[in-house]
N, C-alpha and C positions, 0 to 999 in steps of 0.2 A: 504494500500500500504506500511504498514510499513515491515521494512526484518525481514527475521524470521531465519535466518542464514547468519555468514557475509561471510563463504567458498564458498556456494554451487549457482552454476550457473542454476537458473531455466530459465532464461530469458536473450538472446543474440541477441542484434540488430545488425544488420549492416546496413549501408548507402554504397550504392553499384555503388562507383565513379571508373571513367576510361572508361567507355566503348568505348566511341569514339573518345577519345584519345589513345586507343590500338587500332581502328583501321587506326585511322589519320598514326601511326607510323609505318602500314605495306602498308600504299598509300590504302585501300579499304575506302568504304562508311561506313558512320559510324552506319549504319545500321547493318553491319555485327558485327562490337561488341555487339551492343545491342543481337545478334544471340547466340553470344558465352556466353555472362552471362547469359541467361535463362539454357544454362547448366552446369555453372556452381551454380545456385540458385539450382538444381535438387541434384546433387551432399552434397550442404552443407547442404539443408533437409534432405534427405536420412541419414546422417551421425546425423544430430540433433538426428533425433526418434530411432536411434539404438544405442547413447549415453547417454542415462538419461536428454537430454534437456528436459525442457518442453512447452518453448515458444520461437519462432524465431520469431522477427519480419524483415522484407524486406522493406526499403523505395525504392519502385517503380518508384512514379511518383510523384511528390510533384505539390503545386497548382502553384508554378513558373515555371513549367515546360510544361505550356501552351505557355510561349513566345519564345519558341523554334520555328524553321521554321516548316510550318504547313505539309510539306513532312514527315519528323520525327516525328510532331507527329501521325500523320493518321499510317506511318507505327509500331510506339509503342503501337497505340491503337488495330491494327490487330493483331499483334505479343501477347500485353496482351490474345485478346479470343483467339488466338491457344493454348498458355500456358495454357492455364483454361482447354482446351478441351481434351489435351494432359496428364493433372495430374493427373485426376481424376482417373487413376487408379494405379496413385503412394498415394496416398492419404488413397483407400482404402490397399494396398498391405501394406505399414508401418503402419495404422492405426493413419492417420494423420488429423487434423480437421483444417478445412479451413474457415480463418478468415478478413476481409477486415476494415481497419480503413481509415477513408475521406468522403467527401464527395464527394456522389459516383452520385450526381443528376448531375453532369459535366459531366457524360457518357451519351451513346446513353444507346435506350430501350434494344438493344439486349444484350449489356456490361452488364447491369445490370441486367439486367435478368439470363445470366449467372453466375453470382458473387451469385445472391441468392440462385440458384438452387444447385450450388457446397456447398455454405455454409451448404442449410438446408440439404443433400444430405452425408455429412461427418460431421454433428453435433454430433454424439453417438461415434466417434471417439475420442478417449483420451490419446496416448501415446505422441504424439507432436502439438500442436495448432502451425501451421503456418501463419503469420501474414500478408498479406501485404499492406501495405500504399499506398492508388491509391488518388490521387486528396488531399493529404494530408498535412497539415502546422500545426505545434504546436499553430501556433497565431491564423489560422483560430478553429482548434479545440477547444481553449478556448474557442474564441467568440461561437464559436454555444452551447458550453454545457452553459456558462452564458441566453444566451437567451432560451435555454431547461427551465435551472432553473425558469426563469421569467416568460414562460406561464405557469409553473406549479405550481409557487408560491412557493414564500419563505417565511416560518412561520416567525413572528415579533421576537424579539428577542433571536433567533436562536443564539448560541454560538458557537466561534471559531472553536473549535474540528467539530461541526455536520454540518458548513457550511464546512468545509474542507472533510465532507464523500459526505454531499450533490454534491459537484464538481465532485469529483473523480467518484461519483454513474452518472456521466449526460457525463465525458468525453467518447471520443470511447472508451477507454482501461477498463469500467468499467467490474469488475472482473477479469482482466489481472492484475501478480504483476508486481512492478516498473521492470526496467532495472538491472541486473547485470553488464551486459559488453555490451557497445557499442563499435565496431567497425567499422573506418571508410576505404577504401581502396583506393588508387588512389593518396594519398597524401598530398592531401588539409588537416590543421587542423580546422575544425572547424563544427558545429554540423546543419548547414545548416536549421532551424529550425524541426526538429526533434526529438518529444518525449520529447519538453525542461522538461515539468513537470514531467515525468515517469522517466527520467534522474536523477535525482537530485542528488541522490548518488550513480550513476553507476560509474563503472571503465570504463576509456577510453583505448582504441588503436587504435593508427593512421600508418597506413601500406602503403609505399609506392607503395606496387603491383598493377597496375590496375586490374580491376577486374578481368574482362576474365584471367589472370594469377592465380588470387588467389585459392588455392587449400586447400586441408584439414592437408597438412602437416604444412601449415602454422596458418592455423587455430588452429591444436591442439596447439601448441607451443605459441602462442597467450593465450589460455585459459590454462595452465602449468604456465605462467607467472602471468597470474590473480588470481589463484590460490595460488600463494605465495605471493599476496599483505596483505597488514594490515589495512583491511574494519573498522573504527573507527564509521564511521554516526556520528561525532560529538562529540564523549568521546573520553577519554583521552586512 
């Protein structure tokens, strides 16, 4: 996971805040925002795989995002399988590979079972790996790759470096590089447990747009800006 360039933007998160606060702010259900970001989530892929991105990740649904009223979520869980159902031939048209980090046993059979099908279905796909985070926590992600590590054993004294590939080889993001640029939307600062370890020396932006507003021209100027930062990873 270490960068292998401090300019070039292989890997762009976003945390994908506002939705029902855009639409609390036009009096609709907040269902209908959750409506408008799935297109704009279309839009900012479309534009990843015909920019040289090479990995988008999307926080979806994080594991806190169970204590929401259980109206929203049933309609977030509907709304995820129509998306799934729906992209698949955005996926093959940009030659886009479709990837799920979480734990995904919090889904029904049918959810998951679609997630797999899309995955193994757009796996030879290679110009943009779309990411998205369903039932997803940075804290719960460690704990399960630590307990990965422990049925599978960890050799006796195993050294700093190779317990550190060991991790990285058990978290979901295993073969995904770290984070470039995280961006958040909606105005909140702060990283919501999300990707804490892949983060570590990502460039942030925090954008006051709620989502459903946020567009690509904002986008580009976002990454224009990141682009003229001074990525140091700790030297001088």
């Amino acid at each position: 996971m270490n960068p292998k360039s401090k300019n070039t933007l292989n890997h762009l998160a976003i945390i994908m805040d506002g939705n029902g606060r855009w639409a609390k702010e036009r009096k609709m259900k907040r269902t209908e925002g959750h409506k408008e970001g799935v297109k704009v989530v279309r839009e900012i892929t479309k534009w990843c795989a015909t920019n040289g991105i090479k990995f988008l990740s999307l926080y979806a649904f994080s594991t806190e995002n169970w204590t929401r009223p259980k109206i929203e979520v049933d309609f977030l869980m509907k709304l995820l399988e129509q998306h799934l159902k729906n992209e698949s031939k955005t996926y093959d048209e940009y030659d886009i590979r479709f990837k799920v980090i979480g734990d995904t046993m919090g889904f029904s059979k049918k959810l998951r079972n679609l997630i797999t099908s899309l995955e193994n279905s757009s796996a030879k796909n290679s110009t943009l790996t779309q990411i998205l985070a369903l039932n997803y926590g940075s804290r719960d992600e460690i704990a399960r790759a630590i307990l990965k590590m422990n049925k599978n054993g960890i050799p006796n004294g195993i050294s700093k470096n190779d317990m550190i590939n060991l991790l990285e080889n058990s978290l979901d993001t295993k073969e995904i590089p770290d984070v470039d640029l995280l961006i958040r939307t909606g105005g909140e600062m702060r990283l919501s447990n999300f990707l804490l370890y892949q983060c570590a020396y990502a460039e942030l932006s925090f954008s006051k747009t709620l989502f459903p507003d946020f567009n690509i021209e904002e986008l580009k100027k976002i990454i224009e800006n990141f682009k003229q930062r001074n990525r140091r990873f700790g030297a001088i």
